[in-house]
C-alpha positions in Angstrom: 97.8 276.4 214.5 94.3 274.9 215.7 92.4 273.3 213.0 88.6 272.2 213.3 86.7 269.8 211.3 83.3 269.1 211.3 82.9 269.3 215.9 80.1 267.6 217.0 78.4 267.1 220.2 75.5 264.7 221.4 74.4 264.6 225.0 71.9 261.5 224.1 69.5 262.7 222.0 70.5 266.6 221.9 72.8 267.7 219.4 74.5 270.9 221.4 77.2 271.2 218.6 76.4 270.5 215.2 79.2 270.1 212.3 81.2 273.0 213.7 84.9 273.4 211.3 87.2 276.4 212.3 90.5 277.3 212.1 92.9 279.5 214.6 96.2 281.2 213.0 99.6 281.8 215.0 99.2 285.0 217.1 95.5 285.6 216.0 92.4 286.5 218.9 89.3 285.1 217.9 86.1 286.1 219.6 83.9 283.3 219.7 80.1 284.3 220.7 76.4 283.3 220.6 73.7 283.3 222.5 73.3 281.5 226.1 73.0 277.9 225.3 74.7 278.0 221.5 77.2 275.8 222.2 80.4 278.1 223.3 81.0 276.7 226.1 80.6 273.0 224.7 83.0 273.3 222.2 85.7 274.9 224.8 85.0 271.7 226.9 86.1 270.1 224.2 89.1 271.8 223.1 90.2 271.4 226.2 89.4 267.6 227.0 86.6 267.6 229.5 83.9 266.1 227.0 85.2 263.8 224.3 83.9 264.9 220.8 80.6 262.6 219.5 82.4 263.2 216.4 84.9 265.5 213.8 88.6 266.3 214.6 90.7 268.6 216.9 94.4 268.9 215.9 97.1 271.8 217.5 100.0 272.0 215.2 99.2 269.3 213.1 98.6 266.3 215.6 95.1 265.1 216.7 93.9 265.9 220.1 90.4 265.3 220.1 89.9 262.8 222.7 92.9 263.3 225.0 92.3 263.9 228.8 92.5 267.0 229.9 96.0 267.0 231.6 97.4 265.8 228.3 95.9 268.8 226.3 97.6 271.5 228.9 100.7 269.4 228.4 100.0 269.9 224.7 99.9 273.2 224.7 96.7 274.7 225.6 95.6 276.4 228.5 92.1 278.1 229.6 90.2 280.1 232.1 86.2 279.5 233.7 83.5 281.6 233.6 83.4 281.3 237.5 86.8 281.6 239.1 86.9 278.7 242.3 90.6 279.0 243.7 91.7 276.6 246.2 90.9 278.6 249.5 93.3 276.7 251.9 95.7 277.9 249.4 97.3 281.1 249.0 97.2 282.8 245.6 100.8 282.1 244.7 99.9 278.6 245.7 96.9 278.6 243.3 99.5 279.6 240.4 101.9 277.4 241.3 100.0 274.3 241.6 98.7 275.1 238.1 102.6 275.4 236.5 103.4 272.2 238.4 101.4 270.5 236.3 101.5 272.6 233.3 103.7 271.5 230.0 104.8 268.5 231.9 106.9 270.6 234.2 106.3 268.5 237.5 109.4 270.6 238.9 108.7 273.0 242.1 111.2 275.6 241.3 110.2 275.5 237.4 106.6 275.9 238.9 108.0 278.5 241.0 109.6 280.4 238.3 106.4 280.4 236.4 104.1 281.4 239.0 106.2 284.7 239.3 106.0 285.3 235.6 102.2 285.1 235.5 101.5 286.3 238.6 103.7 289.4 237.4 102.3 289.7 234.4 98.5 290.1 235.3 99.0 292.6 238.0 98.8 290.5 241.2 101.0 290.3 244.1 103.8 288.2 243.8 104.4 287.8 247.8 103.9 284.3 248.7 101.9 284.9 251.8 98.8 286.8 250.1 95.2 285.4 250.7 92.7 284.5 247.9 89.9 285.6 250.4 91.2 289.5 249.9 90.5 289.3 245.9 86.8 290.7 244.7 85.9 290.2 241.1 88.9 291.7 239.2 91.1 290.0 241.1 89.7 286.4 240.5 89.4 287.1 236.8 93.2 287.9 236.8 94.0 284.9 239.1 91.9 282.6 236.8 94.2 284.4 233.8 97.4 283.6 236.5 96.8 280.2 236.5 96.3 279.3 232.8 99.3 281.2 232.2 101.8 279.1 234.5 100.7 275.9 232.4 102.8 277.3 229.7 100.0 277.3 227.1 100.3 278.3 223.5 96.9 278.7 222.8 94.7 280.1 225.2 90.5 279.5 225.8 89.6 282.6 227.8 86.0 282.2 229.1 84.2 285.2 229.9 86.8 287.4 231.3 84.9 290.3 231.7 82.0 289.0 233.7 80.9 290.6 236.9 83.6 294.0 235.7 82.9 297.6 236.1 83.4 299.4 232.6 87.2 300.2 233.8 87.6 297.0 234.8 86.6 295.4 231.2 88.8 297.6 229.6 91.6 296.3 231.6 90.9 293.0 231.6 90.6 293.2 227.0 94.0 295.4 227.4 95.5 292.0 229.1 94.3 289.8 226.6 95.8 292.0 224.2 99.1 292.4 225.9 99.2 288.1 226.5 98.7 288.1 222.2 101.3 290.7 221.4 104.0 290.3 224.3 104.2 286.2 224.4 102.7 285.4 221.3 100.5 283.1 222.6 97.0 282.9 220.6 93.7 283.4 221.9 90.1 282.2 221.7 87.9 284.4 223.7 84.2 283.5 224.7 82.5 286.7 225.9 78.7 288.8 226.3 80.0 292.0 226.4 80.5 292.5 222.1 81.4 295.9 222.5 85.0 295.0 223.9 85.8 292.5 222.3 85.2 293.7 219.0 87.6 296.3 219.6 90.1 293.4 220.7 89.5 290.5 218.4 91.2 289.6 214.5 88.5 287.6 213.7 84.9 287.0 215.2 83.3 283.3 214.7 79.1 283.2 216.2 77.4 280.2 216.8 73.4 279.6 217.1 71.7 276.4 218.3 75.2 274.9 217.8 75.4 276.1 214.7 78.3 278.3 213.1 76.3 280.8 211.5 78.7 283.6 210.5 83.0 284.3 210.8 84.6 286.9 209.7 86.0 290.6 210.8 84.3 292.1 213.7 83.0 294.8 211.3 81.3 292.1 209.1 80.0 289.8 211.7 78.9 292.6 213.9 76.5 293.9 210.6 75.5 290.3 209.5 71.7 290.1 209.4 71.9 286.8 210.4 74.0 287.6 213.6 71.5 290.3 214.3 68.6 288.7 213.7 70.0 285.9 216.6 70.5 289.3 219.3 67.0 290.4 218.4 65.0 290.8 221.4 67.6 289.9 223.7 70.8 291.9 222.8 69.8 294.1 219.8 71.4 296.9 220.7 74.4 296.0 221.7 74.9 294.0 218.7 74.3 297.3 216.4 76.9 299.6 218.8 79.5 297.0 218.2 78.6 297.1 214.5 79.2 300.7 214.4 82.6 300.9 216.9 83.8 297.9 214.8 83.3 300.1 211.5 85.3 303.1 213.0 
């Protein structure tokens, strides 16, 4: 479905993404991960049109995307959520979703936007009445308005970008479980940027982990998770939650 080659990023003289190549199957959840300033985020930007690649190719479904603005990317087909929700505040939350499937997969049709704001709003767990305030969500609730929103645009493939920061342990079990339901109900594939290893490696097919821009080791959860090289990155920093997801990904 989403084919890589050779990503690369240059911010003048810094390479933050370095000769990445991936691919993304059908259906499939890939956790993408790596340390704070590996290049996660710069590579979503760019799947998703707000930098331009310095160079390599992008394609969705066989046709090239690399390069397109972002507006013609969630036309194409792909959707995503921020690390830091920032709704519209004047708006209500329905208003929020809807504004997002006006302009999602070319829709430009209020009732169609309408129709898809239900459906998402619906689908995450948030309340469909048309009057409700953004100011009465806390954390869980922004994370499943940021989801709301990516879902009205329609999108077959989905960049979801930290989902579980700022949870309680309930709540990041909830928030994985969704993630899960979005792959197996609609069918729509996932590439999930997260800290928090131990759920998603009971979520993902397929784990990819970057380093200094690098990809440094993809694979199954249970083989990532217990690649030196992958360790040896979380020494010092994340150690141990790097081995506990080793061993829940082996059970």
């Amino acid at each position: 479905m989403l084919a890589v080659e050779g990503l690369v990023k240059r911010f003048g003289g810094f390479t933050a993404v370095s000769n990445v190549s991936f691919k993304v199957d059908q259906g499939e959840i890939l956790g993408l991960i790596g340390p704070n300033g590996s290049g996660k985020s710069t590579i979503f930007n760019m799947l998703s049109g707000t930098f331009p690649p310095s160079a390599g190719s992008i394609k969705l479904d066989g046709h090239e995307i690399s390069g397109l603005a972002p507006h013609r990317i969630i036309n194409r087909g792909v959707g995503r959520t921020f690390q830091i929700p920032r709704p519209f505040r004047r708006l209500t939350i329905f208003e929020n979703v809807e504004l997002a499937g006006y302009f999602g997969q070319g829709r430009h049709s209020l009732a169609k936007a309408e129709e898809a704001a239900e459906r998402a709003l619906a689908l995450v767990g948030l309340p469909v009445d048309r009057h409700a305030s953004v100011d009465g969500l806390g954390a869980a609730g922004l994370k499943k308005l940021e989801l709301a929103k990516a879902l009205a645009t329609g999108p077959k493939l989905l960049l979801a970008d930290e989902s579980l920061g700022g949870l309680d342990e309930k709540e990041m079990d909830q928030a994985a479980d969704m993630l899960r339901k979005i792959r197996d109900e609609l069918g729509i594939t996932i590439i999930w940027v997260e800290h928090i290893m131990g759920v998603l490696m009971r979520v993902v097919d397929r784990v990819m982990v970057l380093d200094h821009g690098e990809k440094i080791s993809e694979g199954l959860p249970s083989a990532v998770s217990s690649d030196p090289r992958v360790i040896e990155v979380y020494l010092g920093t994340d150690a141990h939650a790097t081995q506990a997801a080793a061993a829940e990904a082996r059970r």
